[in-house]
Each structure stands twice: as C-alpha cells, then as structure tokens.
N, C-alpha and C positions, 0 to 999 in steps of 0.2 A: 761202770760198776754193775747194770741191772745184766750187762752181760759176763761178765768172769763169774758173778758171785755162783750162777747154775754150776759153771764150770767145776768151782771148787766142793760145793755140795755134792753131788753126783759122784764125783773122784773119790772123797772123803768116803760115801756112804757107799760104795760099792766096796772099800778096803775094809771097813766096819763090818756090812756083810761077809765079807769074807771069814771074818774073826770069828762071827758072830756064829756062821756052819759048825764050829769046833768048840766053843763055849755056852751056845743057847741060852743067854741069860736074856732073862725078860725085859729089865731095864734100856740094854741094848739094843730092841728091836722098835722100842721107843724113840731112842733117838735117830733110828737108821729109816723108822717112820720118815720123824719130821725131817730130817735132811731130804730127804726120796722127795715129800713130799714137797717144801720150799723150793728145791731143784728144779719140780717139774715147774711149780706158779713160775718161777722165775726162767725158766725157758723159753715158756708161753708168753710171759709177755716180754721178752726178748725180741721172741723170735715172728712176734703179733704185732705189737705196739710200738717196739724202740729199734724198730729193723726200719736204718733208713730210705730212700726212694733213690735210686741212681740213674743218670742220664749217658748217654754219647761213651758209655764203657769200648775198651779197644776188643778185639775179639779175643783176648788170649784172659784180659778181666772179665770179659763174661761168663766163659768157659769155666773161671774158676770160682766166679757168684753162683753160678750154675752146681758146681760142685758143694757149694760154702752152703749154699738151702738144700737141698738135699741131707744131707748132715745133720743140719738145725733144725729138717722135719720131722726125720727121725728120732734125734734126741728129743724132740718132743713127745713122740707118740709110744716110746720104750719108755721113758720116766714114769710117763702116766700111767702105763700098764704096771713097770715096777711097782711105782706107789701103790695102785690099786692092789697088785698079790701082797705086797706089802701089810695092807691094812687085812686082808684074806688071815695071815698070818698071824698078827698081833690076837686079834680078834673073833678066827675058827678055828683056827688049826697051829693052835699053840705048840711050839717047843717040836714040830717035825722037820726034822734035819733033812729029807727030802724036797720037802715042798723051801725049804729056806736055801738051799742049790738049785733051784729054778726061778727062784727069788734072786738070788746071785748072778745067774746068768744072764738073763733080761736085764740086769742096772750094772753088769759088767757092757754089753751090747749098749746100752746109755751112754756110760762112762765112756765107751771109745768111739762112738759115734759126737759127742759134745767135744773131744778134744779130734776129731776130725774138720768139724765147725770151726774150731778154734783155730786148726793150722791154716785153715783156707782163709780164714776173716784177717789172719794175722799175713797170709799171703798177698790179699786185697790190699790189706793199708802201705806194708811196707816195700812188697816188691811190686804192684800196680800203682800206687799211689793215690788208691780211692778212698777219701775221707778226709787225709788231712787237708786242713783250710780249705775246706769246704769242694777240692776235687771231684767231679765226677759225681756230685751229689745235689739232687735237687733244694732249688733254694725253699727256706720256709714260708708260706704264707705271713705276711706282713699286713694286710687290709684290715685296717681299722672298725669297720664297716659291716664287713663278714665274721662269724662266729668261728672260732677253732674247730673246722672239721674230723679231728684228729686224723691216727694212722691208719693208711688202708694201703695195701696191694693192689 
C-alpha cells in the first residue's frame, strides 16, 4: 500500500493539474497541493524506508532493479519539485496560468516517471520472481538481542 498509494496521488494530481490550467479555481490548487504533496511523503518513504534489500538477483533482474530505482529517484525528486512550485503557486503567484503549465509539466514528468517505477517493480515481482515468498529478498533481522536497525541501502 505505502507503494501504489504515491502511484495513484501523482496520476490523480497531474489530471487535476491539468483541469486546473483551464479553470484556475483556488479551491482546486488545494487539493492538487495536498495530493502533490502526500505523493511525494509517500514516495519518499517508499522509495527510503519500505524499498526492500535484495540478494543473488540473476543479471537480467538486476538490470531491471537497476531500471526500477532510477525511476523511483526520479519520481522522487520531480514530486518534490512539483510540490514545491506547487506551494510557489497556492501561495505567490496565484491564479497564473503560466507558471500552473510548468507546474503541470514537472508532476506530468512525476506521474510518468512513478508509473515507469511501477512497470519495472511489477516486472521484478512477476516476470523475475523477486519478492514473492520472500525470493531474492534478504531475510529480516530476527535477534532478539539487537534493536531494529531499520531500512538503509
């Protein structure tokens, strides 16, 4: 879930943006705010925290793990921008139909960059078979003993 839901934020808020070029309503740049914005948290720690660790991948999975983070970097660092002109918008530069199509275009570049992520991660699972029951995937720390180190790369 901590992975789709970006997916569908982003998707959502860049069609919204798009609406939003032609009707300028304020209320709408609100919600296209918080979508933009949720999108990116929820990328981030997607793409930070809940991105799991993989082992002994064959070379043609890696190749496409290889493709699948690249993607998931991006949609990261485009939301964030989005969000950011995003908030530029709401908040200086009210109601310019310019500056809201370069707002479009960065969370359109999101939007296809997240569903680039998504065809490669959906490539991993189901035509490499890394993930399910636990394939290819390092096991979780289990020690009693030791404190949860969380996620790190």
């Amino acid at each position: 879930m901590v992975v789709h839901f970006p997916i569908v934020l982003l998707i959502f808020g860049v069609i919204l943006q798009l609406i939003q070029i032609f009707i300028l309503k304020p209320n709408m740049d609100w919600v296209i705010l918080l979508m933009v914005g949720v999108g990116f948290m929820g990328a981030y720690i997607a793409g930070v925290y809940a991105h799991p660790h993989t082992h002994d991948l064959t070379e043609t999975a890696k190749s496409v793990l290889e493709q699948h983070d690249k993607f998931a970097e991006w949609t990261i660092y485009s939301s964030a921008i989005a969000a950011t002109l995003k908030l530029v918008s709401v908040f200086l530069l009210k109601q310019n139909r310019l500056f809201e199509i370069l707002v479009f275009l960065v969370l359109a570049f999101s939007a296809y960059s997240v569903s680039e992520a998504g065809h490669y991660g959906s490539q991993l699972v189901y035509l490499e078979g890394v993930g399910p029951q636990g394939n290819y995937l390092e096991p979780e720390k289990t020690n009693e003993n030791s404190k949860d180190e969380g996620h790190s790369h």
